[in-house]
N, C-alpha and C positions, 0 to 999 in steps of 0.2 A: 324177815330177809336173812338166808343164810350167809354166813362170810364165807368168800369163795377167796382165802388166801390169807396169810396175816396181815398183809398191808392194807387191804381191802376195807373201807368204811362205809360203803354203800354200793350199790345195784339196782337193775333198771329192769323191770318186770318188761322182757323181750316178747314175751307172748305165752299166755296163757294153753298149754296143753288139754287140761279140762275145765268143763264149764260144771255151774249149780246144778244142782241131783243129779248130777254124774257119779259112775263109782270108782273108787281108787284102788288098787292095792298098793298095801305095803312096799316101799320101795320103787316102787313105779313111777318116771317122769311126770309130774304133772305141773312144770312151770320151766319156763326154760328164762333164766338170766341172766343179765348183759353187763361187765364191770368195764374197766377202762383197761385191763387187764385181760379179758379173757370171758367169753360165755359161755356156759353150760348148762344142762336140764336139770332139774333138782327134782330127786326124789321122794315122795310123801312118807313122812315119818311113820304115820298108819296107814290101817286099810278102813277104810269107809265110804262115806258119801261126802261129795264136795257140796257145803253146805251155804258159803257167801264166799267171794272173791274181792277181797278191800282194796285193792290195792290195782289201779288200772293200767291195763297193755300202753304202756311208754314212759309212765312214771319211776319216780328215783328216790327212795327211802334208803334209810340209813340202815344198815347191817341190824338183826336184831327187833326190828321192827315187823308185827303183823304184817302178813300178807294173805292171808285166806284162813276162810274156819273148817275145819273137816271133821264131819259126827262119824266119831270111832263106832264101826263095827261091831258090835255086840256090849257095848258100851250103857250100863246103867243109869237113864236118868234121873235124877233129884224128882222130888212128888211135884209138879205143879198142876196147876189149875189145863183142863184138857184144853181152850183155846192158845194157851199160850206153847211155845215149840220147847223142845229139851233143850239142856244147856249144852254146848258144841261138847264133843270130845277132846277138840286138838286144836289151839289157835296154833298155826304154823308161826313159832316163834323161836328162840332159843331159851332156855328156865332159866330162874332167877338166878344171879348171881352168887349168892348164897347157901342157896340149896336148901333150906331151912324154913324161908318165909312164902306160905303158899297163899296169901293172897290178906289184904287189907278192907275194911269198910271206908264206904263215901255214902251218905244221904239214907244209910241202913241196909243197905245193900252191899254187896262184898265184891271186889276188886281186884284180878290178877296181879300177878307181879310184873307180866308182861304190856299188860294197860297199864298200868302205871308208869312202867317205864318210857310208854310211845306217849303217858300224857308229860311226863317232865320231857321231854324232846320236842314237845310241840307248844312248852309250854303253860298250858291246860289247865284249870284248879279242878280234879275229878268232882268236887263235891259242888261245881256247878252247872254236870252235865248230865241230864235227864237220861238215865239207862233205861233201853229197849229192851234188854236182856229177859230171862228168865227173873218176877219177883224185882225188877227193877233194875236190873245186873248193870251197871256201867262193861259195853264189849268194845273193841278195839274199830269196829267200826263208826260209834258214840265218838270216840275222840278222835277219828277223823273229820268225821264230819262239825265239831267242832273246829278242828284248825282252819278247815277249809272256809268256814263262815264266820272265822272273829274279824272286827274291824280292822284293820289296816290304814294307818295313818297315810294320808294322801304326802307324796312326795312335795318338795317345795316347786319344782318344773318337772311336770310330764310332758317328752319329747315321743311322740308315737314313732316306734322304728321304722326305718323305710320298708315301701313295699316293691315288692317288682315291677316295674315299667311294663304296658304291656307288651305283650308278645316274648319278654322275657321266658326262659325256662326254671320255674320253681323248684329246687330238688329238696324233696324231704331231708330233714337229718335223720339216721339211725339212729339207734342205740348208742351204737360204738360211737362213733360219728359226736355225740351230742355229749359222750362223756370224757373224750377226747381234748376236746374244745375246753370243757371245764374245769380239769387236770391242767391243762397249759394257763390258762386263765391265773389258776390257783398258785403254779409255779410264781409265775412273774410278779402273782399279787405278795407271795412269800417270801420268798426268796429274793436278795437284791443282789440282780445278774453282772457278773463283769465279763471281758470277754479277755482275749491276748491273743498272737499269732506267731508262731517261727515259720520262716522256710526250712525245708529239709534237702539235702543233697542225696537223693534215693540212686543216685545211678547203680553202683556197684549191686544193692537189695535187689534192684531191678534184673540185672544181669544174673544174682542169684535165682531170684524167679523163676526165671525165664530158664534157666540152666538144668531144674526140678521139673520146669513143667509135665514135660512130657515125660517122663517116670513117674511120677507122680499121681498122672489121670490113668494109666495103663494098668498101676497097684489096686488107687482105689476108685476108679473109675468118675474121679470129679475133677474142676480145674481149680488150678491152687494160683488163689489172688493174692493181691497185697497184706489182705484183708487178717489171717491169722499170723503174719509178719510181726504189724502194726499192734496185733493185740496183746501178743507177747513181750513185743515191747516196753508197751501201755502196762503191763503187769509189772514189769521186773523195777517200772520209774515209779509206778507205788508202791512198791517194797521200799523202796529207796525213800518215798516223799508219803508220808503213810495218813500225813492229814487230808491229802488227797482224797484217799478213803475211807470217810469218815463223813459223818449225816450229825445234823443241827437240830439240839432239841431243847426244852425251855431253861431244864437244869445244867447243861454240860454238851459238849460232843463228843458223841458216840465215834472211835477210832476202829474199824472193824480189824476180825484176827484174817479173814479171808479176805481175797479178791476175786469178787461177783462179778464178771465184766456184762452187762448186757448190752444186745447188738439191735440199736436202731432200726425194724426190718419194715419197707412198706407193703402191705398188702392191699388187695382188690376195694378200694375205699376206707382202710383201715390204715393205720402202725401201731405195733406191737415190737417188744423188746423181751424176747427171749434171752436167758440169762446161761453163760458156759459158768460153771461153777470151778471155785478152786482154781480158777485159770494160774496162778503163781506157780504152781503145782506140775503145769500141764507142758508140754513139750511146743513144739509149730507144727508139727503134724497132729499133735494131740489135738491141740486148739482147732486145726483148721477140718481135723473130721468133725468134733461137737458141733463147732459153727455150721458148716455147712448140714447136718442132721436137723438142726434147730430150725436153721433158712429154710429147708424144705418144709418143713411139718409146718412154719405159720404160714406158706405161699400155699398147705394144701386146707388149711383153717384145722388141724388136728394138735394143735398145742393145750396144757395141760397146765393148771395152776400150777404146780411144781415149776415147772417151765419159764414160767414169765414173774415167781416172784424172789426175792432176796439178794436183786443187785445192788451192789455198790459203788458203780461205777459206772459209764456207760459211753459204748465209740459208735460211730457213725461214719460211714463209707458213701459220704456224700459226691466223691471225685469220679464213682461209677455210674455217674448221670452228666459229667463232665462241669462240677460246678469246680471254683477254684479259690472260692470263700466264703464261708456261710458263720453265720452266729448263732447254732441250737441253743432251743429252751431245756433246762436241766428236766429229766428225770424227778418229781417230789420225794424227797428224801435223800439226796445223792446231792456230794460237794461239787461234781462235775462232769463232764461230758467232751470230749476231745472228737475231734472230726478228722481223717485223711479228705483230702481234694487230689482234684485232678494228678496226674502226672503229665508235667510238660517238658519237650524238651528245649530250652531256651541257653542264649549267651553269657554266661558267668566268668569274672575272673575267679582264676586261679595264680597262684603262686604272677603276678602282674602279667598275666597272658588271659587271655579270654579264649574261653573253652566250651563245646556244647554238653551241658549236663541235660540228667533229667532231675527236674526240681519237683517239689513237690509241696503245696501250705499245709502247715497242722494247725488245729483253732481249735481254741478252749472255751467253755463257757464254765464258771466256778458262780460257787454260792457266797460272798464275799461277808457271808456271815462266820462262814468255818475259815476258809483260807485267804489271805490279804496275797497283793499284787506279787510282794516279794518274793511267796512261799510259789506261788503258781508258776511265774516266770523261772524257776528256778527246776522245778517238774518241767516245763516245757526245754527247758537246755538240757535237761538229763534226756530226754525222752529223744529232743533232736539225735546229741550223742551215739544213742543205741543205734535207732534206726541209720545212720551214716556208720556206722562200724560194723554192720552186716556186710555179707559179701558171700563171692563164689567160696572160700572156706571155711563156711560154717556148715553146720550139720543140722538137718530137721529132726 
């Protein structure tokens, strides 16, 4: 399983391009992969014949891991006996970490570094698992089929999930869909979530807005939302509050030198979180062309590992579906996650008079392993701050 990004631990065999004695070439699609992140075709190291496919259309292996044998192309076999088949060419895997060690014995027979590696992840003692191989070979299809068949200690209560009622509508999970689910899972099982809320008094931002709009779509032919306002914002109160942006790891927290913002986006059964990079960097017009570039290419499914990995941060424009408070699950790897909501316009005093603003909720989700209450609430008043100090004389 190739790693499609650096955050990237695993991948979901989306669908098989070639099937067994089929032929390959070099570089050629022959598997298309589905992360939580992003899918793409991956292309065959060599050129050959596809010779077994281990690894089955909807399963989830860890980066690294076998997933098919392909007999290289003009490829020398070892002597063996004629009933028995050559030894593969090419397990599609990544080589040993080392570079050095090309393979070990089990039972007298000799042992990848790459089986070895899928048998410690599975567990495995290689020198109890009968090789089909060439002369006895332990192949990486051996230790799957070992994991697949060791005992399994019976739970203390097996509750059978619910099933559909009939006449209900079953909808398969994708890929996306199924890795998704597991990513979120993994946050909340991680990460122990706090949330907070300010209001914001957007009027004047608003009347900014509004004041650009139309210059704005006529330059560069888009409409300019709240959206890279809020982000720039959200930029300038992590400079300011820099634990903010900063990711939980077993030795220390990692305090990043950039601010990655990524943008919450939904797509046609999916979300994905395209990342504006450097945003600290970037102007509101800056921001608001990247962002909107971004938004388009994941609503057209043409976004690119580069794309969706290396944030730090991540906002969510939940108030464009007219919600008016919501509590997001963090990003994995990221202290936190801050949401605009709706814009209302409602009764507030001012100075002991009561006045129609437009208000607006900002919501945090933090990882309350990196940043405690005080440090957050104190980023959410910097942050209100900003966004109420905007106005018709500011400059994009």
């Amino acid at each position: 399983m190739p790693q499609l990004g650096e955050t990237v631990t695993e991948g979901t065999v989306a669908r098989w391009l070639k099937q067994p004695g089929e032929s390959v070439e070099k570089y050629e699609a022959f598997v298309e992969i589905s992360t939580d992140k992003v899918s793409a075709d991956v292309p065959s190291p060599v050129a050959g014949t596809i010779r077994e496919l281990i690894v089955a259309e909807g399963a989830t292996v860890p980066t690294g891991a076998p997933i098919a044998v392909i007999d290289e192309a003009g490829a020398v076999a070892a002597a063996a006996p004629a009933d028995q088949p050559p030894a593969p060419a090419s397990v599609v895997s990544p080589p040993a970490s080392n570079g050095r060690n090309n393979g070990a014995t089990a039972g007298g027979a000799r042992v990848s570094p790459a089986v070895r590696r899928l048998a410690r992840e599975h567990a495995i003692d290689v020198a109890t698992v009968s090789g089909t191989g060439t002369h006895g070979r332990v192949t990486a299809a051996d230790i799957v089929a070992a994991a697949t068949s060791a005992p399994v200690a019976p739970a203390a209560v097996r509750v059978a999930p619910p099933s559909a009622p009939p006449g209900d509508e079953l909808i398969p999970l994708t890929p996306a869909r199924r890795l998704i689910a597991r990513r979120m899972v993994e946050s909340k099982q991680t990460a122990p979530h706090a949330w907070t809320m300010v209001e914001v008094d957007v009027t004047n931002l608003w009347a900014w807005r509004m004041a650009e709009k139309d210059a704005f779509e006529r330059e560069h032919g888009m409409n300019l939302t709240l959206l890279p306002f809020f982000m720039f914002a959200v930029a300038e109160s992590l400079r300011a509050f820099p634990l903010m942006n900063a990711s939980f790891h077993e030795n220390g927290i990692a305090v990043h030198k950039n601010v990655n913002l990524g943008i919450a986006t939904a797509t046609e059964g999916s979300l994905v979180v395209p990342v504006v990079r450097n945003a600290e960097e970037r102007s509101i017009r800056g921001i608001a062309l990247a962002a909107a570039a971004l938004i388009e290419r994941a609503r057209r499914g043409k976004l690119d590992v580069d794309d969706l990995s290396g944030g730090t941060f991540t906002v969510n424009n939940n108030g464009a579906a007219g919600s008016i408070l919501s509590a997001p699950i963090l990003v994995p790897g990221q202290a936190g996650i801050a949401t605009m909501e709706a814009v209302v316009k409602r009764p507030v005093v001012r100075n002991d008079a009561i006045a129609i603003r437009s208000m607006m909720n900002v919501c945090l989700s933090l990882d309350h392993r990196v940043v405690d209450g005080a440090l957050a609430s104190g980023f959410l008043a910097d942050l209100k701050k900003r966004l109420e100090a905007m106005g018709p004389s500011g400059a994009l």
